[in-house]
C-alpha positions as CSV (number, residue, x, y, z in Angstrom):
1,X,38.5,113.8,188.1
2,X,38.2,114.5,184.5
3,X,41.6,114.8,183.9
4,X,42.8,112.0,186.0
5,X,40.4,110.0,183.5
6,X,42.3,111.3,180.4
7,X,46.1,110.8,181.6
8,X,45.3,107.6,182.9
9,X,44.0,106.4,179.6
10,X,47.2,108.5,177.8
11,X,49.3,106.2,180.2
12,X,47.6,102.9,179.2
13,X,47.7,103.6,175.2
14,X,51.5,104.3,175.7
15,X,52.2,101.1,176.9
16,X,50.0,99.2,174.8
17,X,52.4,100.8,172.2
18,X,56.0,99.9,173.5
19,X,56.4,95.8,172.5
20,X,55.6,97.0,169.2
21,X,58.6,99.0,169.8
22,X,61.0,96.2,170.9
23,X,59.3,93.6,168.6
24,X,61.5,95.1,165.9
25,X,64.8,93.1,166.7
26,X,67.3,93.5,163.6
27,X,70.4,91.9,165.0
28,X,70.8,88.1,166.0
29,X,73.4,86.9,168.6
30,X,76.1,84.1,167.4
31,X,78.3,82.7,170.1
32,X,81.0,80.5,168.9
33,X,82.9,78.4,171.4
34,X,86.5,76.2,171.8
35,X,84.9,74.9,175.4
36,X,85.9,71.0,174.5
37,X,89.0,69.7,173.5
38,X,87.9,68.3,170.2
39,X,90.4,70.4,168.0
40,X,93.4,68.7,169.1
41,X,96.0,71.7,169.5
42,X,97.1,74.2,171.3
43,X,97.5,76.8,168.2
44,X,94.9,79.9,168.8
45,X,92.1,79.7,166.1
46,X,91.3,82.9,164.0
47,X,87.4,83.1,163.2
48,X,86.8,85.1,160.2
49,X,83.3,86.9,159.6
50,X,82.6,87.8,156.0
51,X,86.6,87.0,155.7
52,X,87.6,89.4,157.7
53,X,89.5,88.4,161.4
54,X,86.9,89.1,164.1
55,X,87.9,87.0,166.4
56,X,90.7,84.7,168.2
57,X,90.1,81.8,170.5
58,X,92.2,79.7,172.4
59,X,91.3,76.2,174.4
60,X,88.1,76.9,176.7
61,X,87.5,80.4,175.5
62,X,84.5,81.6,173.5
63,X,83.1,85.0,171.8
64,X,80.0,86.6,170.5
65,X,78.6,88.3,168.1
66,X,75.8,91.1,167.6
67,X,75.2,90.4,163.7
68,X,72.6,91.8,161.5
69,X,70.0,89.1,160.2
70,X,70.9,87.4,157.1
71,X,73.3,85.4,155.5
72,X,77.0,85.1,157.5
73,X,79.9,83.5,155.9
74,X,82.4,82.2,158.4
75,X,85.9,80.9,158.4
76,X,88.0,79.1,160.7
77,X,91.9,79.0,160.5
78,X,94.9,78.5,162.5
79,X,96.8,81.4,163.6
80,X,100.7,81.5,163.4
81,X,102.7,82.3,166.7
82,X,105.3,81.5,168.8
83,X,104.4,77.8,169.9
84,X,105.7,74.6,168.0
85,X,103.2,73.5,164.6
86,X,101.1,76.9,164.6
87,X,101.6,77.9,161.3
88,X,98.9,78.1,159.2
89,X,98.6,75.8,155.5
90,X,99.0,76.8,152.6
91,X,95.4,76.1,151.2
92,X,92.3,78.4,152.7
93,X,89.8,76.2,154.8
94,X,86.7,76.3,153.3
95,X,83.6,78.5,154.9
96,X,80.4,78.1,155.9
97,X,77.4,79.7,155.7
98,X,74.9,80.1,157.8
99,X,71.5,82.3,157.3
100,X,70.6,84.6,160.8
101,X,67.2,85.5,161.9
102,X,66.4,88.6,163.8
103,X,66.4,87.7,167.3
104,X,68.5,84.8,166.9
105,X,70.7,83.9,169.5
106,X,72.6,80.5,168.1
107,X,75.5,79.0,169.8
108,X,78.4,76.7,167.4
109,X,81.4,75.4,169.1
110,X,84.3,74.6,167.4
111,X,85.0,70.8,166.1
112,X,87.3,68.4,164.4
113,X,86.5,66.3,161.7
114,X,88.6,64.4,158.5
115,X,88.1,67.7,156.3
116,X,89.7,70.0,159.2
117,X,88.3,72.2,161.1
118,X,84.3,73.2,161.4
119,X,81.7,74.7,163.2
120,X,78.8,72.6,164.5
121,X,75.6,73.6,166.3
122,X,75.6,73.7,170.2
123,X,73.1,73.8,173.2
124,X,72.9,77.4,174.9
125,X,73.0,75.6,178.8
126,X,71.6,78.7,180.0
């Protein structure tokens, strides 16, 4: 009886210890999406992290992103291939920054506006 006393209180101080565990989150998720048609073309769209390519999206397609909290430059361009217009200018779009905390999960979708295009905060529609 003793010892069912003892492993049962074991049991309970274990679990009383795990969400301290998982509370720890590090990363933050960053979904980026090219669901609308607001970017008029049918050119694929690189998306560069840090610039560096991490990712390529055509219409209605979208990616993500396990990232490590903190600050997260990012770059949009158009991609050169085979279709008519998809080649890329001559002068680098400029990036944006945005600042991740752990356990973020933030969602931007890709947009048009007079400067080119930019990324601009959407609803997760979970």
């Amino acid at each position: 009886m003793r010892w069912s006393f003892f492993a049962l209180a074991g049991l309970m101080s274990l679990s009383a210890a795990a969400p301290q565990a998982f509370a720890a989150e590090d990363y933050a998720v960053l979904i980026i999406s090219r669901e609308r048609l607001e970017v008029p073309t049918n050119c694929e769209i690189g998306l560069y992290l840090q610039d560096q390519l991490a990712g390529r999206l055509f219409q209605e397609q979208s990616t993500s992103f396990n990232l490590p909290a903190g600050n997260v430059s990012l770059r949009l361009k158009l991609l050169p291939s085979q279709a008519p217009g998809c080649q890329p200018g001559l002068l680098a779009p400029a990036a944006q920054n945005i600042t991740l905390k752990a356990g973020d999960v933030r969602k931007l979708r890709i947009a048009q506006g007079a400067d080119g295009m930019y990324l601009k905060p959407a609803a997760l529609e979970y």
